[in-house]
N, C-alpha and C positions, 0 to 999 in steps of 0.2 A: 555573504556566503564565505568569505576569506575569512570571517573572522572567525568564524565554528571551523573550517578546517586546519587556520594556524592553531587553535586551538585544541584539539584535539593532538595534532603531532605534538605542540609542546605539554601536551600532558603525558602523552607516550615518551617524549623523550626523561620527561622528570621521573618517570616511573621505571624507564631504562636503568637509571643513573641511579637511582636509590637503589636496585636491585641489584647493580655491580658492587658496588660500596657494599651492600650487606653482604653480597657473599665474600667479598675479598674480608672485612669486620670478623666473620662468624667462622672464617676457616680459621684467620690467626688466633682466634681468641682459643676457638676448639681442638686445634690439632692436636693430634697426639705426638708424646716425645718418642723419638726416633729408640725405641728400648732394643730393639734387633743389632742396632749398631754397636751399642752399652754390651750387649751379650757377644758381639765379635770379638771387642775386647776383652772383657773378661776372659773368653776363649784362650786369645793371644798369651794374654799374661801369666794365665795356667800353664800353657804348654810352654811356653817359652823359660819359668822357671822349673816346669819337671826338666827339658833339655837339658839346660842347665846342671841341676842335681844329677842325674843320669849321665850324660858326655860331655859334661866338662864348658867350658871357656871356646872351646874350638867347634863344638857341634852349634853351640849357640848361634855363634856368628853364621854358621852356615844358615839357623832358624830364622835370622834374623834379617839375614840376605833376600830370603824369597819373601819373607811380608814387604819389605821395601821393593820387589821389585810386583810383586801382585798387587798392590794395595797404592801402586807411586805413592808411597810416603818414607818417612824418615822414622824408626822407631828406635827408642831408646829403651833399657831396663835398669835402672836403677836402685841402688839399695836405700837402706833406711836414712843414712846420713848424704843423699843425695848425688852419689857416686854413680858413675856409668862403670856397668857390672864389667863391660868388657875391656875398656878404656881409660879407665880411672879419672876422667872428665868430670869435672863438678856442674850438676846438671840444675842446683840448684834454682837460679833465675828462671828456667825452661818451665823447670815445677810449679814455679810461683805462677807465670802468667797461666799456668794449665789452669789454675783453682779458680778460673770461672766457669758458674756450671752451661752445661750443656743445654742449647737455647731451643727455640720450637722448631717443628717442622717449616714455617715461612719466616723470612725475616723482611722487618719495615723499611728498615731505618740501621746503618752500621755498615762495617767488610763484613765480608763473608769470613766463614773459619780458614785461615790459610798459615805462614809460616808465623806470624805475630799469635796466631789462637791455638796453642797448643792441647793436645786432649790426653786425659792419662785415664789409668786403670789400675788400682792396689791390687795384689793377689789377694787372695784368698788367707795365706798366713800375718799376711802385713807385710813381712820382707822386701818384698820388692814394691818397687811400680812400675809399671808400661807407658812410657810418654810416647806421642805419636803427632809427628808434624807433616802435615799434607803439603804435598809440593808445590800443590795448584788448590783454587776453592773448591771448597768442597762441591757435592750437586745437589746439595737442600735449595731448591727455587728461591729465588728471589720475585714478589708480586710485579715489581716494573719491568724485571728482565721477560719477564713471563708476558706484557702485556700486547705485545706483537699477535702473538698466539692465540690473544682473544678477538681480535677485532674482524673475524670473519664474522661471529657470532652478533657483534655490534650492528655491522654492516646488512646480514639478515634481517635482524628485529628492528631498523629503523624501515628496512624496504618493506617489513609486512607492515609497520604502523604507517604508510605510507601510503599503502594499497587498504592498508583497511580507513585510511581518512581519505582518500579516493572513492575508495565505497558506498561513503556514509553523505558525502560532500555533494557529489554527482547530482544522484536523484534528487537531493533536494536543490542544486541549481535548476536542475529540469523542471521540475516542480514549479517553482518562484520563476521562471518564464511562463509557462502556460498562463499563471495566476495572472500574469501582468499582459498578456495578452489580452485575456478574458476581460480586463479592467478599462482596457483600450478598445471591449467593443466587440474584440471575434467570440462572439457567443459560440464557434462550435469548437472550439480549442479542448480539447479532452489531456488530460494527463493517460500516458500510456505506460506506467510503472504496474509491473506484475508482479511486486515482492509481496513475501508473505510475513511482513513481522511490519513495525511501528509507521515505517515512511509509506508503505503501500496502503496502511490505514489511512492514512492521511491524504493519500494520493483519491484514493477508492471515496472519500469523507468530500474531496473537491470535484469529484465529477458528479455526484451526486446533489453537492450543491448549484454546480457551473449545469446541471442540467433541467434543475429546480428553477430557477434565478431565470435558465431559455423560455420555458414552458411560460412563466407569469410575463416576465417581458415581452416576447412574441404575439402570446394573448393580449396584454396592453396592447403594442402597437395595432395589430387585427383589427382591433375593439375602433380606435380610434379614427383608425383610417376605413374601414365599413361604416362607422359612423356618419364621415365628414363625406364619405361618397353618397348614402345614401338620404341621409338627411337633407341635403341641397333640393333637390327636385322638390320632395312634399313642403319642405320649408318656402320654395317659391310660389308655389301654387297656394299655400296659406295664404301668404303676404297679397297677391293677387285678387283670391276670395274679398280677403278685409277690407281691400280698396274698392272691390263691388258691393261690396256691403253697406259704405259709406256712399256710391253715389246711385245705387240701385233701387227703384222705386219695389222690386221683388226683394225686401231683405229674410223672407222666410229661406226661401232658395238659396241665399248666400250662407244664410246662416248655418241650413243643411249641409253646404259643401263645405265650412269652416270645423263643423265637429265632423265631417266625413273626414276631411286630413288631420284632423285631430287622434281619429281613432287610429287611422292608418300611421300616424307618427308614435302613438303608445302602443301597440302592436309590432311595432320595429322595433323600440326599443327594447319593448320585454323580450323578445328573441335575440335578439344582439346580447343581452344580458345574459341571458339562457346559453348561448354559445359559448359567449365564456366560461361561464362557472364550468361548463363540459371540460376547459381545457384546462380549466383550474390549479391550484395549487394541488401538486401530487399526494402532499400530507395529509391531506384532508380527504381524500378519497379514501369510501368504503369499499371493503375488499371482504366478504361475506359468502356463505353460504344460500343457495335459492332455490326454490321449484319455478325452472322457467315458465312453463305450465300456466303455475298459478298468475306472474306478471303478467303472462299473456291475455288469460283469461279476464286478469283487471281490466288491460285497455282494452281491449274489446266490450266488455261490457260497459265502460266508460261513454265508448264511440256509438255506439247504438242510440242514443239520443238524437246525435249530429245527425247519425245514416236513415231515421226515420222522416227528420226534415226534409233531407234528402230524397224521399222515397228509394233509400237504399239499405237492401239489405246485409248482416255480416253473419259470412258462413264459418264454422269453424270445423278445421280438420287436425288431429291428433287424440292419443290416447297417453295412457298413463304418465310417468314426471322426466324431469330431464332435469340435472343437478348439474347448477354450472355458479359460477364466484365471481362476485362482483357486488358493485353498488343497483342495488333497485329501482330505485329513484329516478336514479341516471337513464337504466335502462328502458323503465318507463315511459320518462319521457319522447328518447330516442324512440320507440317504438311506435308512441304516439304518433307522432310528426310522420313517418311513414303512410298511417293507417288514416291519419285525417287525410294526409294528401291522397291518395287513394281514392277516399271518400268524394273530397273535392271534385276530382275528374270523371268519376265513373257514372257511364249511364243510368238515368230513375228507370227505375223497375228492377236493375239487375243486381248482382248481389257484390261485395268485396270478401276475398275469400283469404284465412288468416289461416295457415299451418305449420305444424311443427313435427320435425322428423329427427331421429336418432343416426347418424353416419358413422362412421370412424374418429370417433379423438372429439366430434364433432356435434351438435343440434343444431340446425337448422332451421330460421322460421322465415317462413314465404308470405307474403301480402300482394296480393293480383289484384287487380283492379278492372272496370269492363269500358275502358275510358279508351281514347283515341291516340294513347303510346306518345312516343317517341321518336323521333329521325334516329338510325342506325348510330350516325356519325354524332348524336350528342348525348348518348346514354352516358358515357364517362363526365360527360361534365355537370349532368344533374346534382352530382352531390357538390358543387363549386359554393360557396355563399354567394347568395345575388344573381344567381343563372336562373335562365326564364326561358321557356321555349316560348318566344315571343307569341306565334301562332294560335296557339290554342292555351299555353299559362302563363297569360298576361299580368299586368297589375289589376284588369279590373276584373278577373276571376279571383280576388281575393290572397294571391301568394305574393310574397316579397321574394320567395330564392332562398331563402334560409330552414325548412321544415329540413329537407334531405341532409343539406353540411351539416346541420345539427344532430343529426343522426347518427352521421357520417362518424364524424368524432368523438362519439361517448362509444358507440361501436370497437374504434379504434385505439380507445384506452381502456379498453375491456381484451383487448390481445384477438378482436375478430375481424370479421372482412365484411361488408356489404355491396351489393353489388344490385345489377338490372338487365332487365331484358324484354324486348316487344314479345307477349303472346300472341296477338293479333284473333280476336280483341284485346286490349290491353295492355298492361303495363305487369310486371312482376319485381318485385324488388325482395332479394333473400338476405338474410343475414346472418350470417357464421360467426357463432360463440364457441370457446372451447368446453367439453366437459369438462366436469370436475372428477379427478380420478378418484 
């Protein structure tokens, strides 16, 4: 990160520096010659030889008095052969150094115009000329005497290049910690940058990853660790089976109890399976238009096979559609697994009753059962994977604990809520989808 900030200042500063250089280049190259000054004189030298012609020798010098005392300089008039008009002074040399011409408005390099830079003016007949010697230097700027004058401006434009490589620097140290967090493990490290231009893309592009990356890791471990819990018990009771198989003179029996945990170990798997893909890779999830209606009506007609074996039957309650976004599949499933367990539990003869309601914001589908409920205090944990009301939903009424979590969480990445409650008789479990606006 030092080096995009050093980087950035010395790019502002080279960019400073070119931009001084160019203006101070483009002013000496472009200034205009000082011509107001050229017409002072001129002025001068008009009037000073009308005095002249008009009053004499003696009005002159008066004229001549007040330019040297308005102007602090020394002016002289001169005739053709070089003569000081009033003094008979050979002004010659004066003259000579005068015949350099008159330079730009900034100088680089040299003195300034002072008593060695004389400046003159011919009149208008030729007769005379006006020499003109400054006492002190002139006030055409010089660029280094001037350069005091700039350096507030300096002094500014490095503090905003300063504050704008502050700006730019920051976020992305913030940034490059969270990432190195996250790398180290804290899956819930979020970048918290709310800009709106390139680094907040960026920022907004890693939490979408660091969120992506939680969800499949998380699920891995889940996977893993529900695995290694639940697979141990049927796994020793297999091993168990196989060694009474070998010394049992009943090997149909063993052999029965060997694919009976066999089936109940691919049965756990496929759900285990089934749980995850629920928590899946985000990318992959279908995000669709539906008539909840219609999926409903699938698994229910689905289940009607099961509930006959059962001697149970499935009532349904709703009317026309209810248009809610999501993946089908998903939801199918999830809904399934409710409505088998349901099945499961509910007394032969009575019926499992499947409906759906329109709310606020909201559809609603309720699955009752006429089965022997719940304990108060463990309706919240039915949806846990692996939770069993030992009592009455054992292992050998056919459930492992996984139909409801499964549910649970395709519900849950559909932006809804599930939930339960004793009707006595029974068992009700609702579940809350958003509509589709």
């Amino acid at each position: 990160m030092k080096g995009i900030f050093r980087s950035i200042l010395l790019w502002f500063f080279a960019l400073l520096l070119f931009s001084f250089v160019a203006f101070i280049a483009t002013t000496w190259m472009f200034s205009p010659r000082p011509n107001i000054f050229q017409n002072v004189r001129k002025l001068q030298v008009e009037d000073a030889v009308m005095v002249l012609d008009l009053g004499g020798k003696a009005q002159l010098q008066t004229y001549m008095t007040r330019l040297d005392s308005l102007f602090s300089a020394d002016h002289y008039l001169i005739d053709g052969e070089g003569r000081d008009v009033l003094t008979g002074e050979d002004r010659k040399a004066l003259w000579q150094r005068s015949a350099e011409p008159w330079p730009r408005g900034f100088t680089l390099s040299g003195p300034p115009r002072g008593p060695d830079h004389p400046m003159r003016e011919a009149s208008a007949d030729g007769r005379y000329t006006m020499l003109l010697v400054l006492r002190q230097p002139d006030f055409r700027p010089s660029v280094w005497s001037n350069l005091p004058n700039y350096l507030w401006i300096v002094l500014v434009i490095v503090l905003l290049c300063y504050a704008l490589a502050v700006t730019l620097a920051r976020p992305l140290r913030e940034l490059r910690e969270s990432m190195v967090s996250f790398g180290a493990g804290d899956l819930d490290v979020r970048s918290s940058l709310k800009r709106k231009d390139e680094i907040g893309d960026l920022a907004t592009a890693f939490n979408d990853m660091a969120g992506r990356l939680k969800t499949l890791l998380t699920a891995e471990r889940r996977l893993l660790q529900d695995i290694s819990h639940e697979l141990r018990s049927p796994l020793n009771r297999l091993g168990f089976a196989v060694e009474l198989a070998r010394s049992s003179q009943d090997r149909n029996s063993a052999l029965d109890r060997i694919k009976h945990e066999s089936n109940r170990l691919t049965s756990l798997v496929g759900e285990l399976i089934q749980m995850t893909r629920a928590e899946g890779d985000p990318a992959e999830r279908i995000n669709e238009p539906m008539d909840l209606a219609t999926v409903v009506e699938q698994v229910a007609a689905e289940a009607e096979i099961e509930a006959e074996v059962r001697q149970v039957r499935i009532v349904r309650h709703w009317e026309g559609h209810f248009r809610v976004s999501g993946d089908a599949g998903l939801l199918s499933r999830a809904l399934e697994n409710v409505v088998r367990n349901a099945i499961r539990y509910t007394a032969a003869g009575t019926a499992v009753e499947i409906g759906i309601e329109a709310q606020p914001g909201a559809a609603v589908i309720s699955v009752r059962d006429q089965g022997p409920g719940v304990p108060e205090e463990m309706l919240e944990s039915i949806f846990k994977p692996f939770f069993r009301v030992e009592s009455d939903r054992g292992r050998d009424s056919g459930g492992i604990g996984l139909g409801l979590a499964i549910a649970q969480r395709a519900i849950v990445l559909h932006q809804g809520e599930i939930s339960a409650r004793n009707e006595r008789p029974g068992l009700r479990v609702e579940i809350r989808l958003p509509l589709q606006g």
